[in-house]
C-alpha positions in Angstrom: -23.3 5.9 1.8 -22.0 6.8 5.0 -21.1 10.1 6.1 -18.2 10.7 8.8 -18.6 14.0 10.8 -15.3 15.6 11.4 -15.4 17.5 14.5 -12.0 19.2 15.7 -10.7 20.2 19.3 -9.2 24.0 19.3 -6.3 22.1 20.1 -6.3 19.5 16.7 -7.0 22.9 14.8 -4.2 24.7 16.0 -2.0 21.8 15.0 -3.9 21.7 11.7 -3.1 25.3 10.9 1.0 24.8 11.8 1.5 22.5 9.4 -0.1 24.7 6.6 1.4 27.6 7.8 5.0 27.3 8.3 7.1 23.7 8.9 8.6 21.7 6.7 5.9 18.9 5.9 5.3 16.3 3.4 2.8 17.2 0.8 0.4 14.2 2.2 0.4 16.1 5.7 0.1 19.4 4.4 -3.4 18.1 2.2 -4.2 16.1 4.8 -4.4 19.7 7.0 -6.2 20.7 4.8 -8.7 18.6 4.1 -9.6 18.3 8.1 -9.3 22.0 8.3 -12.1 22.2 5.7 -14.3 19.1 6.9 -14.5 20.4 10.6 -18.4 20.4 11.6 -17.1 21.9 15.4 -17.6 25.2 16.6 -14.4 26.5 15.6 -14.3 25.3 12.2 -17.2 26.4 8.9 -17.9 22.9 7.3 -17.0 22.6 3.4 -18.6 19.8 1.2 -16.4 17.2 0.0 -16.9 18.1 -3.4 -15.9 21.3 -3.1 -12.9 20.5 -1.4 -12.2 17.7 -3.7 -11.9 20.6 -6.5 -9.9 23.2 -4.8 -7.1 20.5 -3.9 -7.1 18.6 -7.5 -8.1 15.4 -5.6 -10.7 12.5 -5.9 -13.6 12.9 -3.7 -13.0 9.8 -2.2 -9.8 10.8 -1.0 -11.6 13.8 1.0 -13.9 10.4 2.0 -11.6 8.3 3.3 -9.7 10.3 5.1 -12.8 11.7 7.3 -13.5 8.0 7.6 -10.1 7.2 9.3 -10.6 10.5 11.3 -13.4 9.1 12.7 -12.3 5.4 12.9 -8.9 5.8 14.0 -8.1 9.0 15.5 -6.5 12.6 15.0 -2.8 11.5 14.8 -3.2 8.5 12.2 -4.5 11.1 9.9 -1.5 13.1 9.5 1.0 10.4 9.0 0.9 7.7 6.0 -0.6 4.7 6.5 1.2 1.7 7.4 0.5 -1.6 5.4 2.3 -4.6 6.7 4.4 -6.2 4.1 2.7 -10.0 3.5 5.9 -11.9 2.2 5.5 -15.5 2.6 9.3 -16.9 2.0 9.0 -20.0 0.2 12.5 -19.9 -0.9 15.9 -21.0 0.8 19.2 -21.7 -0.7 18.4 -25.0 -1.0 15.6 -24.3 -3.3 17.7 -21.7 -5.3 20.2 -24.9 -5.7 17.4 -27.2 -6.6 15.6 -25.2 -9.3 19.3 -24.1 -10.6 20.1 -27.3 -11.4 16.8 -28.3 -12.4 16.9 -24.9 -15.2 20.1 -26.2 -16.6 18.8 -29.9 -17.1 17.9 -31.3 -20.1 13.8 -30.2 -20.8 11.1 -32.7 -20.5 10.2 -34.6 -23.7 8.1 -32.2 -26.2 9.8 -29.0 -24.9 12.7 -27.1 -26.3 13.6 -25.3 -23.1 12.3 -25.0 -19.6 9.8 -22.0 -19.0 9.0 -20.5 -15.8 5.3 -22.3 -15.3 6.9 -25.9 -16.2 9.7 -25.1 -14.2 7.3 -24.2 -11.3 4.8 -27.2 -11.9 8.3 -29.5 -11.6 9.4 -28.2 -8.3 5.7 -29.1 -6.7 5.7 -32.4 -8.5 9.3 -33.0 -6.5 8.4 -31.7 -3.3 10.8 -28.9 -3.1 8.0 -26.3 -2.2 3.9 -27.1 -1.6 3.2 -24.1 -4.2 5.1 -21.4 -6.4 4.3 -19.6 -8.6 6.2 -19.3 -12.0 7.4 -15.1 -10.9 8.4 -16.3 -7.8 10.4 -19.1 -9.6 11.6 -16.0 -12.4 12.5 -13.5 -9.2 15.1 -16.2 -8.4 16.7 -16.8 -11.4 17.3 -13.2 -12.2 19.2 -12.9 -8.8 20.9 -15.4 -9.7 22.4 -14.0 -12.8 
């Protein structure tokens, strides 16, 4: 296992201590604060373990982990904010689909089914070349908006 050494400027600390001592910060940033306050190996900081930060805080240890990690990896200023994850959304469907598989839900069912269901509604919109794949909650997400 790896083991990231947090080392803080007098400068990063001073920041560090703001945001626990007065401000009006997110909980995230204020244990963040904390947790690099309590990491820092430097000559201005005494080193905790993670575990025993881990227990003061009422966190995970690997939470005390990864954020030393992305200290080290990515910097003093990432730390304090929340990470950004960029939203994957591949749009498969356009109002001409939304007609298509409209019309298609309120045709008659293939032979042996009662009714249309979501996965034989999705197989049928492949097998007609609306779309080169869907999934059956992609095909349910449109037809509640519809309703």
């Amino acid at each position: 296992m790896v083991r990231y050494k947090v080392t803080l400027t007098k400068e990063e600390r001073r920041v560090l201590e703001g945001i626990i001592g007065k401000g009006k910060h997110t909980s995230q940033e204020f244990r963040n604060a904390c947790i690099l306050l309590n990491s820092d190996e430097g000559e201005f900081g005494s080193k905790s373990t993670a575990e025993s930060i881990a227990k003061i805080l009422h966190i995970h240890i690997k939470t005390v982990e990864r954020l030393k990690q992305r200290f080290v990896e990515e910097g003093f200023e990432f730390c304090l904010s929340r990470k950004d994850y960029p939203e994957v959304m591949n749009i498969k469907t356009d109002g001409d689909f939304e007609a298509h598989l409209i019309a298609l839900s309120c045709s008659e069912a293939p032979e042996g089914y009662v009714r249309w269901s979501l996965r034989l509604l999705a197989e049928k919109m492949v097998e007609l070349n609306y779309v080169d794949s869907i999934s059956h909650e992609t095909v349910r997400k449109v037809l509640k908006k519809t309703k």
